[in-house]
VOPAGU-2260 file (C-alpha; in pm, 1 decimal, decimal comma):
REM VOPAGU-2260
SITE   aa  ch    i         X         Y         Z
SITE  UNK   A    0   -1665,2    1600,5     742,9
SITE  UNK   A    1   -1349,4    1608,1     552,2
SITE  UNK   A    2   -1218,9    1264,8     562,2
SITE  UNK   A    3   -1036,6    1164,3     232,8
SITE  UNK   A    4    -884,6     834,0     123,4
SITE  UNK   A    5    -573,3     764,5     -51,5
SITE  UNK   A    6    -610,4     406,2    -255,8
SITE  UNK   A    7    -347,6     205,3    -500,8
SITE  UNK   A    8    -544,9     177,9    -780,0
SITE  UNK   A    9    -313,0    -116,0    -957,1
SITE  UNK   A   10    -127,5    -354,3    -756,1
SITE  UNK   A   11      30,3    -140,4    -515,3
SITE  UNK   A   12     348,3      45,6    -591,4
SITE  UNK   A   13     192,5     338,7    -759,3
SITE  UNK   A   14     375,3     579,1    -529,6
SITE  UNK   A   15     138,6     644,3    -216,1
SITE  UNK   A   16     382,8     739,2      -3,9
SITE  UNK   A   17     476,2    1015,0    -202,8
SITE  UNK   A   18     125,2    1143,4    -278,5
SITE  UNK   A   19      58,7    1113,9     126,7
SITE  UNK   A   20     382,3    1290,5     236,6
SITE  UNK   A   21     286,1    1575,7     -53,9
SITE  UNK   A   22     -90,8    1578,4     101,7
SITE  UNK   A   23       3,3    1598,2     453,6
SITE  UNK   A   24     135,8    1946,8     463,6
SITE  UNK   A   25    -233,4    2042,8     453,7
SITE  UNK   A   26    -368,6    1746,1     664,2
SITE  UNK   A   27    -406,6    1717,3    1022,3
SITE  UNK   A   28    -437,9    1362,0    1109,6
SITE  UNK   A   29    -266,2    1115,2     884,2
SITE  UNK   A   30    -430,3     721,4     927,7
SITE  UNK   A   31    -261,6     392,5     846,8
SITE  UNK   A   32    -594,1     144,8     813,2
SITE  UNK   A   33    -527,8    -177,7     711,0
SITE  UNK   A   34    -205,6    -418,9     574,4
SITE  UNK   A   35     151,6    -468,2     764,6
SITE  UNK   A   36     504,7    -468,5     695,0
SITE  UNK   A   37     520,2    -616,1     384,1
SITE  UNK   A   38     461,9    -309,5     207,2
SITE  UNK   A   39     701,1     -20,4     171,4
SITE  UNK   A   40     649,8     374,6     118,5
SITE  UNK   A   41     970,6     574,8     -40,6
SITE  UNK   A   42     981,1     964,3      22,5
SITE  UNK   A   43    1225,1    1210,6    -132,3
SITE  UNK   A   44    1295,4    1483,2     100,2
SITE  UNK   A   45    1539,3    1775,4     -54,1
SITE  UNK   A   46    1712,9    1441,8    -210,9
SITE  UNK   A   47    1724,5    1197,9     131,7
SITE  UNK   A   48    1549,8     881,2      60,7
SITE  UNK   A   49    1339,8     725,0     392,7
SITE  UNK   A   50    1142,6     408,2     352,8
SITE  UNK   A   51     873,9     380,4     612,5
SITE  UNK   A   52     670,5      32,4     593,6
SITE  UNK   A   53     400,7      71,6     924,6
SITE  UNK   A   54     447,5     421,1    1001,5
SITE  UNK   A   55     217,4     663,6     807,1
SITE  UNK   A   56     426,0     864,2     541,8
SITE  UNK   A   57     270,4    1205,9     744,7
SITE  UNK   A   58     566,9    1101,8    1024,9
SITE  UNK   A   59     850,5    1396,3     815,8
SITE  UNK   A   60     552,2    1658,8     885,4
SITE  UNK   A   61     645,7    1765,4    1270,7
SITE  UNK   A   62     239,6    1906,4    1265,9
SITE  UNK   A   63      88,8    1630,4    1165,9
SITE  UNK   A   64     -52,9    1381,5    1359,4
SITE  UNK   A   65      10,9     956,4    1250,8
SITE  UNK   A   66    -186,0     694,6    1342,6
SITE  UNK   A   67    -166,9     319,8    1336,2
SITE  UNK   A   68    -541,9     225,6    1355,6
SITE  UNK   A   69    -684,8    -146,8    1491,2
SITE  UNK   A   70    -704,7    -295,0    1069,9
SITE  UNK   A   71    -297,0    -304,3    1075,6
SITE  UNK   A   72    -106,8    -601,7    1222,3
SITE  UNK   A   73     143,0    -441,1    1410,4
SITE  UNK   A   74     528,8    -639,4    1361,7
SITE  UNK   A   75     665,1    -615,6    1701,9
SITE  UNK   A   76    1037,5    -675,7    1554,1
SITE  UNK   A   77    1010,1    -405,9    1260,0
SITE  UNK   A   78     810,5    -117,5    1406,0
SITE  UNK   A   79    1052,7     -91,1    1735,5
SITE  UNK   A   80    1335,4     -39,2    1440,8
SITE  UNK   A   81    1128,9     151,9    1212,8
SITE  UNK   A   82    1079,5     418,3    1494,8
SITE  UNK   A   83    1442,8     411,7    1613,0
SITE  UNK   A   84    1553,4     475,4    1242,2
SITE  UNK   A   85    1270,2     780,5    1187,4
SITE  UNK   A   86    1411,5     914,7    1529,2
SITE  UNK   A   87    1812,1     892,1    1442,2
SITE  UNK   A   88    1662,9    1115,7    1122,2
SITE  UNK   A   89    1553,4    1366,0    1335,3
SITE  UNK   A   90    1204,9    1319,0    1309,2
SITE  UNK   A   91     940,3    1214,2    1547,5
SITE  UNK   A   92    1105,7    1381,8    1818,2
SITE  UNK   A   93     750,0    1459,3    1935,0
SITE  UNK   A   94     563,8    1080,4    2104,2
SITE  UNK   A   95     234,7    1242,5    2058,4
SITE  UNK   A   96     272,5    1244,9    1716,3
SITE  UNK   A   97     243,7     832,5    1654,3
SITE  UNK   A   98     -58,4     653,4    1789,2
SITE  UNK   A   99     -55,3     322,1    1768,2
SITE  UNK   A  100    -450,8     106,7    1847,7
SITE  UNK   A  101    -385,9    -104,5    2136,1
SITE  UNK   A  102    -642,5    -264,7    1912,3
SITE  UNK   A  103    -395,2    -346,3    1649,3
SITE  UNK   A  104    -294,5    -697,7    1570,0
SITE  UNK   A  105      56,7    -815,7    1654,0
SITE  UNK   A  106     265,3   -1003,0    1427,9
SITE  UNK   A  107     518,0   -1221,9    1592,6
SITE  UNK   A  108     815,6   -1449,0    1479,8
SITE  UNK   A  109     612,9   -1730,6    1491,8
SITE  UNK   A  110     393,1   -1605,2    1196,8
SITE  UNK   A  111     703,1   -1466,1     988,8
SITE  UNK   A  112     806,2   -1845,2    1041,5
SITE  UNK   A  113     501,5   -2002,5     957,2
SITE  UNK   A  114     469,4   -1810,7     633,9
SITE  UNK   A  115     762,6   -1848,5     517,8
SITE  UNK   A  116     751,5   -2235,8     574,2
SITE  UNK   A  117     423,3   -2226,9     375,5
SITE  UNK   A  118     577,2   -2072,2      96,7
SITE  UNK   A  119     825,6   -2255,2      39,3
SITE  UNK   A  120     634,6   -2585,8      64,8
SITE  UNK   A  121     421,2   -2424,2    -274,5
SITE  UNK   A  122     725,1   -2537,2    -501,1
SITE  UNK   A  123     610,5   -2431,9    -798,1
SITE  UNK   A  124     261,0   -2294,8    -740,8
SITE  UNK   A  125     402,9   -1995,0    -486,6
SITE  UNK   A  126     226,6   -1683,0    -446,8
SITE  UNK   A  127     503,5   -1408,4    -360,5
SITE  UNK   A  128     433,9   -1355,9     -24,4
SITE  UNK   A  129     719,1   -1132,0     116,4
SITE  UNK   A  130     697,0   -1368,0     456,8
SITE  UNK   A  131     659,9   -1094,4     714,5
SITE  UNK   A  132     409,2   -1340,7     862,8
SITE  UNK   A  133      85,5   -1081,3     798,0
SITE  UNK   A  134    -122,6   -1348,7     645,1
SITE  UNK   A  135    -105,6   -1640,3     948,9
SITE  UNK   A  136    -173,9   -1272,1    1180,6
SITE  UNK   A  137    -397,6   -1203,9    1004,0
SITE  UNK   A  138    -602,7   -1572,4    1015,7
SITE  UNK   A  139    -505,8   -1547,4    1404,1
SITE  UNK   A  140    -715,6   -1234,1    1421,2
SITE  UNK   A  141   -1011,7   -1423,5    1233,4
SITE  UNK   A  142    -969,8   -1759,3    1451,5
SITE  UNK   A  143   -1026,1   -1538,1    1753,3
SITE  UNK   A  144    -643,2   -1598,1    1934,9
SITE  UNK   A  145    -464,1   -1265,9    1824,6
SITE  UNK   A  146    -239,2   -1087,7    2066,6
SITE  UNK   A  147    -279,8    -732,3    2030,4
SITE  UNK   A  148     -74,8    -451,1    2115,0
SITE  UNK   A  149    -298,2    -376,5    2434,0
SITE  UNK   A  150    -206,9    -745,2    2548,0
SITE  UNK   A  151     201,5    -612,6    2556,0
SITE  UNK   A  152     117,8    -431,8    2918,8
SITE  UNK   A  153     -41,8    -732,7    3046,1
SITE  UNK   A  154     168,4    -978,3    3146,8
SITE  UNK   A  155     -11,0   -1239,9    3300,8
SITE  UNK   A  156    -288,4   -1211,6    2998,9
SITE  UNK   A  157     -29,8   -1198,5    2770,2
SITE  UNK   A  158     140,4   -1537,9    2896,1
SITE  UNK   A  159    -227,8   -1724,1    2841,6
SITE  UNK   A  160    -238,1   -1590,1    2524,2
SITE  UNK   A  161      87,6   -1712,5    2400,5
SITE  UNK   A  162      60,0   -2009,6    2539,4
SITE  UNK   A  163    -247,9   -2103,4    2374,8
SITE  UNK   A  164    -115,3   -1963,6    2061,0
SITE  UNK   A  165     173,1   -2119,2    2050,0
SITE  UNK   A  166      39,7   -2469,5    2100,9
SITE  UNK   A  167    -117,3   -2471,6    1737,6
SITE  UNK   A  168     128,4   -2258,6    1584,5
SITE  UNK   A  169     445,1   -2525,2    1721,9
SITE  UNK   A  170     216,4   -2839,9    1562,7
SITE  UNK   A  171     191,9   -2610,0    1215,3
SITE  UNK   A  172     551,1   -2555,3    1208,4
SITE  UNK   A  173     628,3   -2869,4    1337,2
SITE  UNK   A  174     420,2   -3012,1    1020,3
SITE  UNK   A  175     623,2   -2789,8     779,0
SITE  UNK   A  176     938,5   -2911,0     914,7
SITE  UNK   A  177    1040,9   -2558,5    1063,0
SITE  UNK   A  178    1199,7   -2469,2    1432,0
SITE  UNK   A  179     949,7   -2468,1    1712,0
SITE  UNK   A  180     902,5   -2156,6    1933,8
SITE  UNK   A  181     926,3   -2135,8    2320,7
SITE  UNK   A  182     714,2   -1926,8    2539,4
SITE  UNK   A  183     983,7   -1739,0    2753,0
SITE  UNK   A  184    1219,0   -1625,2    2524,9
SITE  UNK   A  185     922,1   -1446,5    2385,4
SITE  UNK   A  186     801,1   -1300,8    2650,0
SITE  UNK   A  187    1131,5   -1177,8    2706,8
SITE  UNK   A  188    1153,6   -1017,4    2362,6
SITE  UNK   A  189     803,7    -862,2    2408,4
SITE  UNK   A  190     871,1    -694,9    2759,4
SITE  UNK   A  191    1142,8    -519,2    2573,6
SITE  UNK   A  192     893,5    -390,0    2281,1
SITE  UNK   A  193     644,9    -350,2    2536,2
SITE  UNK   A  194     893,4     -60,1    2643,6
SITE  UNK   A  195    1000,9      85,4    2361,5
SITE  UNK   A  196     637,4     117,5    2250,6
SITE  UNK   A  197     456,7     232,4    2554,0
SITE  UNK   A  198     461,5     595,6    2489,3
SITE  UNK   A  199     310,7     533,5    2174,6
SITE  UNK   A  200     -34,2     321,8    2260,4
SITE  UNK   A  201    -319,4     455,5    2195,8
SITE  UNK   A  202    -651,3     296,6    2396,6
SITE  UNK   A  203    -914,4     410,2    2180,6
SITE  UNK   A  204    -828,4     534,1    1822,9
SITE  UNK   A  205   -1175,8     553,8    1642,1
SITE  UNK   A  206   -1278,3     798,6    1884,0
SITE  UNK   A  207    -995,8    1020,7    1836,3
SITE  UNK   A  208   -1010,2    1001,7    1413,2
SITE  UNK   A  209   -1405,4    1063,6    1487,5
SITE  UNK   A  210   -1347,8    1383,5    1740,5
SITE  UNK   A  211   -1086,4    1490,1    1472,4
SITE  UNK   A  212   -1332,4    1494,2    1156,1
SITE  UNK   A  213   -1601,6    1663,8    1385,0
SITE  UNK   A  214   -1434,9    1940,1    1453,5
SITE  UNK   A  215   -1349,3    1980,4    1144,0
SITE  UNK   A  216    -985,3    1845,4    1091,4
SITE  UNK   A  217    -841,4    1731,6     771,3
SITE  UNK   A  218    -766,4    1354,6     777,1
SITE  UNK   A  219    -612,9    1196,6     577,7
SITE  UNK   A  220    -656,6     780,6     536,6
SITE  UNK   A  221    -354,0     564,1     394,3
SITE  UNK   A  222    -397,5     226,8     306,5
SITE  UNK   A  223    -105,1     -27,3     163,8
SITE  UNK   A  224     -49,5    -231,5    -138,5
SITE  UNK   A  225    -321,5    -219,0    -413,9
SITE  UNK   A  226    -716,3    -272,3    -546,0
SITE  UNK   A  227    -588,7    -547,2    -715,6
SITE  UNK   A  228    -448,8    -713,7    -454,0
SITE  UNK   A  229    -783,3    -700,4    -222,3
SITE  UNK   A  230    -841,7   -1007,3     -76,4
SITE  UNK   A  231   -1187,8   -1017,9    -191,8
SITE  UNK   A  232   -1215,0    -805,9    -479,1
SITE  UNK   A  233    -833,9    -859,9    -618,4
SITE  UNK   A  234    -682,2   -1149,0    -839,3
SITE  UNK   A  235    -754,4   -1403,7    -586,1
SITE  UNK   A  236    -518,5   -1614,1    -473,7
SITE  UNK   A  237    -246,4   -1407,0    -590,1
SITE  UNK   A  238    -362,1   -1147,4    -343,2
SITE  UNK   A  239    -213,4    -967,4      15,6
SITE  UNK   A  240    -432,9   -1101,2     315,6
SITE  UNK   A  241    -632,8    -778,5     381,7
SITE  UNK   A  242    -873,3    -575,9     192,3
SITE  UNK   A  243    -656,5    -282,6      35,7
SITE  UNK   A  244    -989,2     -97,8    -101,6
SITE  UNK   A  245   -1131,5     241,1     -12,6
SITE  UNK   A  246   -1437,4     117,4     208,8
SITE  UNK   A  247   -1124,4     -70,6     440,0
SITE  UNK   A  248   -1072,8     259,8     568,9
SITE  UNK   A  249   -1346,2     298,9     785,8
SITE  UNK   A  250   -1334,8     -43,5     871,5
SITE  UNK   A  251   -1002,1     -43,5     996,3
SITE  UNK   A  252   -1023,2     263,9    1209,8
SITE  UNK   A  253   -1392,0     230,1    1306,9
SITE  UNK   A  254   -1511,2     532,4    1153,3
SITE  UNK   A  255   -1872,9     572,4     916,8
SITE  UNK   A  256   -1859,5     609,6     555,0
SITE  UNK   A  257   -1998,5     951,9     602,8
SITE  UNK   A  258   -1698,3    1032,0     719,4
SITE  UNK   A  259   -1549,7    1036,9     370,9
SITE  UNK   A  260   -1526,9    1350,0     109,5
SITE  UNK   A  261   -1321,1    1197,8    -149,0
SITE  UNK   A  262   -1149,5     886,6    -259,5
SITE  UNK   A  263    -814,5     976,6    -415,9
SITE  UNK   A  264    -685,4     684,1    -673,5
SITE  UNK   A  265    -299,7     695,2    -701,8
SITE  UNK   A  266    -180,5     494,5   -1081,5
SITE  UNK   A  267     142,0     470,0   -1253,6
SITE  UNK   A  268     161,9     617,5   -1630,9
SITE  UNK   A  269     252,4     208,1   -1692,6
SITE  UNK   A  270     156,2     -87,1   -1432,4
SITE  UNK   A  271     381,1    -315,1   -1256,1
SITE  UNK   A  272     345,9    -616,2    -987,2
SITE  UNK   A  273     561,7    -811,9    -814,8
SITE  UNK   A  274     492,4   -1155,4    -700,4
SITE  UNK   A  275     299,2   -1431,8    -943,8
SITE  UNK   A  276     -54,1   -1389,4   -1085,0
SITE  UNK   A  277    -221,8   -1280,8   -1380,6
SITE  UNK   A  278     -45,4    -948,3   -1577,4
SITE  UNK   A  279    -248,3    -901,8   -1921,9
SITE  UNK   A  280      -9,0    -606,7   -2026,9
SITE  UNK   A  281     282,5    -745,5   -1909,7
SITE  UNK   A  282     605,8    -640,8   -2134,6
SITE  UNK   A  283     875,2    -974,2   -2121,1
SITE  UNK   A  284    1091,8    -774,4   -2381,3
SITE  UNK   A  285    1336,9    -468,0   -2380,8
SITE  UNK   A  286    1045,3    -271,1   -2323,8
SITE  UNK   A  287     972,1    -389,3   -1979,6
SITE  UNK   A  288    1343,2    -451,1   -1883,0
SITE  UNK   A  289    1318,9     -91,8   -2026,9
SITE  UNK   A  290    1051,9      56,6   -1795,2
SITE  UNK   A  291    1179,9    -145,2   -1489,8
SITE  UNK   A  292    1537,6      20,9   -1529,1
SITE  UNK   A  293    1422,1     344,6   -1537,0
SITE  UNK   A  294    1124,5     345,4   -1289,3
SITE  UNK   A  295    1419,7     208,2   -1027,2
SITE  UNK   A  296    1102,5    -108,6   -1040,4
SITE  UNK   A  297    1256,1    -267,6    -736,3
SITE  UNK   A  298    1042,2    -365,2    -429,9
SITE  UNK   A  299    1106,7    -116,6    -121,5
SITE  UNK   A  300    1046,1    -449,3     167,7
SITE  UNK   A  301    1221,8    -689,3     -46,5
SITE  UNK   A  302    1418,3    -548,7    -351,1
SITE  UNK   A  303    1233,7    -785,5    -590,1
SITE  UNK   A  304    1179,5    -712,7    -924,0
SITE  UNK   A  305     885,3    -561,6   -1050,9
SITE  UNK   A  306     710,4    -645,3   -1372,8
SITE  UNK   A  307     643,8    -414,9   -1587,3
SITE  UNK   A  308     400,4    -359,5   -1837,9
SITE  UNK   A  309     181,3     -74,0   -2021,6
SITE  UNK   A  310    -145,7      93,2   -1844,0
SITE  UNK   A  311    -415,8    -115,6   -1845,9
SITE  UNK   A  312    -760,3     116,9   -1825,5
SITE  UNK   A  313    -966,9    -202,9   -1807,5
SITE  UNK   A  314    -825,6    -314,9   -1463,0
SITE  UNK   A  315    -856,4      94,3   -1364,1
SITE  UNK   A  316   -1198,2     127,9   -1422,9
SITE  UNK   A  317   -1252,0    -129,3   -1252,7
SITE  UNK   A  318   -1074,4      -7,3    -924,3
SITE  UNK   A  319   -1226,2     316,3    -971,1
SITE  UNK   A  320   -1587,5     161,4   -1000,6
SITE  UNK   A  321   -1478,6     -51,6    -646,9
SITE  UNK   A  322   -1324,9     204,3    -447,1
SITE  UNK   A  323   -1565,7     452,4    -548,6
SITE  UNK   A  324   -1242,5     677,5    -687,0
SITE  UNK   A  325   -1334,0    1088,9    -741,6
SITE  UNK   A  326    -992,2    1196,1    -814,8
SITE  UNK   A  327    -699,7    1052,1    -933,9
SITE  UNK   A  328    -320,0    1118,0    -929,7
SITE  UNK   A  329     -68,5    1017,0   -1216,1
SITE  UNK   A  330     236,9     905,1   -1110,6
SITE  UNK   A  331     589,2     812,5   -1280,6
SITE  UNK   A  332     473,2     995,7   -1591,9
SITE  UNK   A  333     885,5    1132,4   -1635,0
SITE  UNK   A  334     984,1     748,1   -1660,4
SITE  UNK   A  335     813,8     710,9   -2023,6
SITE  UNK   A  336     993,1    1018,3   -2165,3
SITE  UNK   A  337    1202,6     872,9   -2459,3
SITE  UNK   A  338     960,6     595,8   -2577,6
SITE  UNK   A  339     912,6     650,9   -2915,1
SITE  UNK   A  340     569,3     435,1   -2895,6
SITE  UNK   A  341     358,1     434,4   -2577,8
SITE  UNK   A  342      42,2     154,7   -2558,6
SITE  UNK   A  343    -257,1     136,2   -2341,2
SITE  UNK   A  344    -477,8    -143,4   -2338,9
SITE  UNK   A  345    -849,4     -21,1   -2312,7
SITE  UNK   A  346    -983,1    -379,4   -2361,8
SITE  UNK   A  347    -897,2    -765,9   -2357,2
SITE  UNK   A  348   -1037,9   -1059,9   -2616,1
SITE  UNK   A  349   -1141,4   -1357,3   -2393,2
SITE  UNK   A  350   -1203,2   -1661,5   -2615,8
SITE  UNK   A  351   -1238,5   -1428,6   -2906,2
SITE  UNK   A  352   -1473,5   -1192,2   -2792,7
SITE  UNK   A  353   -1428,3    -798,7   -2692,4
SITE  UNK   A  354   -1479,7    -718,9   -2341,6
SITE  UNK   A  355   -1441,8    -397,1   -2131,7
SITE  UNK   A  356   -1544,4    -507,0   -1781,5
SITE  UNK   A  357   -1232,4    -638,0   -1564,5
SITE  UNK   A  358   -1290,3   -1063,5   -1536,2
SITE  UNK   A  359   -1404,5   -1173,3   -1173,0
SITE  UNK   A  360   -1186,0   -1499,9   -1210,1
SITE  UNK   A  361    -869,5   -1507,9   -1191,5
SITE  UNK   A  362    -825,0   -1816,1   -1469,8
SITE  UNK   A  363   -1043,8   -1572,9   -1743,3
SITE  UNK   A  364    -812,2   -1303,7   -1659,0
SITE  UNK   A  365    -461,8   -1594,2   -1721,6
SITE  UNK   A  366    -658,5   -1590,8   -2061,0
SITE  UNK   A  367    -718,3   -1247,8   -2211,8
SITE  UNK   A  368    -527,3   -1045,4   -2476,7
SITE  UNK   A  369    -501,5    -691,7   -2445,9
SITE  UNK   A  370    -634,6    -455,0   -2690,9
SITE  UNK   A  371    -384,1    -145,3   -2724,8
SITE  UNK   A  372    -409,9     175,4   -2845,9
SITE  UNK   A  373     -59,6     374,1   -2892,1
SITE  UNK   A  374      57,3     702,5   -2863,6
SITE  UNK   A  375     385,7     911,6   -3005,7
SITE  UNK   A  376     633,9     947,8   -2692,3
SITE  UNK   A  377     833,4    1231,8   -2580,9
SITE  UNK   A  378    1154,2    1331,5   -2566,2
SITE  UNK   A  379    1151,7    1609,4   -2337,6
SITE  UNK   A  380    1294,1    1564,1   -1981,5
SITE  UNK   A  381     974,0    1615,1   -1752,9
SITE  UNK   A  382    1139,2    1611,1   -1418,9
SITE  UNK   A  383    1235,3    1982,2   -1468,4
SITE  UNK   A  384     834,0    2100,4   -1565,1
SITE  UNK   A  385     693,3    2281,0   -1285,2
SITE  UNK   A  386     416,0    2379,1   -1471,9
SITE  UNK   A  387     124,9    2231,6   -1662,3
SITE  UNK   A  388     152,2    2441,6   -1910,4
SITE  UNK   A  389     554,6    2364,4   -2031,0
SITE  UNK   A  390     443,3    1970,4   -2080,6
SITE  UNK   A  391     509,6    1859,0   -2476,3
SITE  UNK   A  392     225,8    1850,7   -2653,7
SITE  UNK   A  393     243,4    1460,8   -2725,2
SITE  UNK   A  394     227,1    1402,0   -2289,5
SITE  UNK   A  395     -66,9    1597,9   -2298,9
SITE  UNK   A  396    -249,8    1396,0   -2525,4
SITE  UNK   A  397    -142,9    1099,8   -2310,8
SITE  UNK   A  398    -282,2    1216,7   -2011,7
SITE  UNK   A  399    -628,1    1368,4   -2183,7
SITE  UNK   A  400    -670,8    1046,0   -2346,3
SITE  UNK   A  401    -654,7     843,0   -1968,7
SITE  UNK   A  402    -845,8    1121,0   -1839,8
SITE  UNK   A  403   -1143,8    1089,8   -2142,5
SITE  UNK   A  404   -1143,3     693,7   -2096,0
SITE  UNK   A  405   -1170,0     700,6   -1752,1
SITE  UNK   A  406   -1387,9     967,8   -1661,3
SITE  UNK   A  407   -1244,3    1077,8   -1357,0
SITE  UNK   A  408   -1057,4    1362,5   -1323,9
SITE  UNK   A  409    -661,1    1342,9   -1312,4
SITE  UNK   A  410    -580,6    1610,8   -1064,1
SITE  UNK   A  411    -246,4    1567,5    -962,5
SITE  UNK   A  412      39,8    1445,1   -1184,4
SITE  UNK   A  413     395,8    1330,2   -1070,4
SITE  UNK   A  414     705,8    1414,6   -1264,9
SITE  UNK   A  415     967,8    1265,4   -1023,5
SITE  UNK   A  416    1031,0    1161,0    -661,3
SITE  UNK   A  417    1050,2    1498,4    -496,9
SITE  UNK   A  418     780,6    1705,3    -307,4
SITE  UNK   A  419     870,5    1951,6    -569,4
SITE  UNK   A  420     812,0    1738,7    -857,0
SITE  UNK   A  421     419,7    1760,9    -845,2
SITE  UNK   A  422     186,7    1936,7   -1052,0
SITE  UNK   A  423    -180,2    2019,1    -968,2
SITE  UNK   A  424    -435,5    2000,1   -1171,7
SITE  UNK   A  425    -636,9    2112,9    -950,4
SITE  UNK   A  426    -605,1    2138,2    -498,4
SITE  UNK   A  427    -754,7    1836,1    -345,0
SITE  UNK   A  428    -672,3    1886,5      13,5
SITE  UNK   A  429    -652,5    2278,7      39,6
């Protein structure tokens, strides 16, 4: 089968989007598996930006197929708009070509509510949720009372289901000191989404994605945010609510693990994350102000500021070990051009003793220095190389030093924004 899965191998922001758009001209099926709104894909596109946040970055491909499969939770507000703006751009003029689960999990303006009322009762201790209520849709999905999309061309299910919703979430708001929610207004706002999304349900999405790979189509699975964020296997609590790594893929769209030919790690040529939480390589100097100004380091959902620090290859082994990585694509490597030093940390001191594996608690990993090595920069522009071959000598060792530490092949390396701005290695999805 030729199923392959494209992972953040950091804490999200490595450029996905890109790497999916860039993939998709040779994929058939392109699958969004697990996360929500709160994260944010930016594509380039002969120089016009488009930000999609639920709809798989395969949408500005008229050939492909997308697909919304039944690990997302689904913001009934956001995806109505998100369509209407990919539509005014001229693409998607085709329904077929989004399918959303009916399985999929609904966020609705109750849980945006409820999150944000939670984090702002954390004072000082927040976590940097972006409050686009996926974590309380998430639980809702785990308690058993979800509404999912399926439930929108119900209407007398879909009233029970509120209703019995809404009883807990009004006493949780209600405790936080936020505005209560009534049942008919909603329902009123939901038969208009129910319309607007109709032509785009989809009853039974695994067996589609499983028809698809047995006949021998190219899919292509997209997850959101990071490793690092996992909610199991990432710096817990400072995490999203889902599980962002490679096995979430089948998971989310109810496929087998046999399914899968390769595991595709995207990485920055530095690291950033937004929110609070542990950062060992963090840069609080010029340096990071530095790589934050010119890597445009701004979130694409909320226009936060990213920090910024150098490539950890502790914290990448690691993700490559988890997600079972085979390939891996370098991205942002034209943002360190005119560094005259460039570090990498390939290990951390905890309580004065060398380690190399990534710590499993988040308080050991508050505590760790990072061991760098560093590397002469570049001068040379690299957004103009279209060709391995024309890179300065001093990027190449970069890149065959990341390459030699990790082990894994770097197959694909990003030298700007554009579809154009990509060199291969070697063809991963031919």
């Amino acid at each position: 089968m030729s199923g392959m899965i494209v992972v953040g191998a950091q804490w999200g922001d490595e450029g996905k989007g890109k790497i999916v758009d860039v993939f998709s001209a040779n994929a058939d099926f392109v699958v969004r598996y697990q996360g929500g709104a709160n994260a944010g894909h930016t594509l380039v596109v002969n120089g016009e930006k488009t930000v999609l946040h639920l709809v798989p970055s395969g949408i500005l491909r008229a050939d492909t197929a997308c697909v919304i499969a039944a690990g997302v939770v689904v913001d009934v507000e956001g995806i109505v708009s998100e369509i209407a703006k990919i539509r005014s751009n001229g693409y998607l003029q085709n329904p077929k070509q989004l399918m959303i689960s009916e399985s999929a999990t609904l966020i609705l303006p109750f849980h945006k509510a409820l999150d944000a009322a939670r984090e702002k009762s954390l004072s000082d201790d927040k976590i940097g949720t972006t409050g686009k209520g996926i974590g309380p849709a998430y639980e809702d999905r785990a308690s058993r009372r979800a509404l999912v999309l399926g439930d929108l061309f119900d209407s007398e299910n879909l009233r029970k289901k509120l209703e019995l919703c809404l009883q807990e979430k009004n006493q949780l708001l209600k405790f936080y000191g936020a505005a209560e929610f009534a049942v008919e207004p909603l329902l009123l706002q939901l038969a208009k989404v129910a319309q607007a999304l109709e032509p785009y349900r989809c009853k039974d999405v695994s067996t589609i994605v499983h028809k698809a790979l047995k006949n021998g189509k190219r899919v292509l699975f997209e997850g959101a945010q990071g490793t690092l964020l996992d909610t199991l296997h990432g710096t817990y609590p400072f995490v999203t609510s889902s599980s962002t790594i490679a096995g979430s893929a089948c998971i989310g769209t109810g496929v087998g693990p046999t399914a899968i030919s390769k595991v595709i790690g995207i990485f920055k040529a530095y690291t950033t994350r937004v929110g609070s939480g542990p950062f060992p390589t963090e840069l609080n100097d010029e340096l990071g102000e530095r790589i934050r100004r010119e890597g445009h380091e701004f979130g694409a959902t909320t226009g936060r500021p990213r920090r910024c620090g150098w490539l950890d290859l502790v914290a990448m082994k690691y993700a490559i070990r988890i997600n079972g990585i085979t390939n891996l694509s370098l991205m942002k490597l034209d943002i360190l051009t005119g560094f005259d030093k460039i570090g990498v940390c390939t290990g951390y001191k905890l309580d004065g003793e060398v380690i190399s594996d990534f710590p499993s608690h988040v308080r050991d990993l508050e505590k760790v220095e990072p061991i760098y090595e560093y590397f002469q920069g570049w001068k040379e522009d690299l957004s103009k190389v279209s060709n391995l071959k024309d890179l300065p000598r001093n990027t190449t060792n970069y890149i065959d030093f990341i390459g030699n530490q990790l082990a894994t092949p770097i197959d694909v390396i990003s030298v700007g924004p554009g579809r154009e701005q990509t060199l291969w290695v070697k063809p991963l999805f031919a």
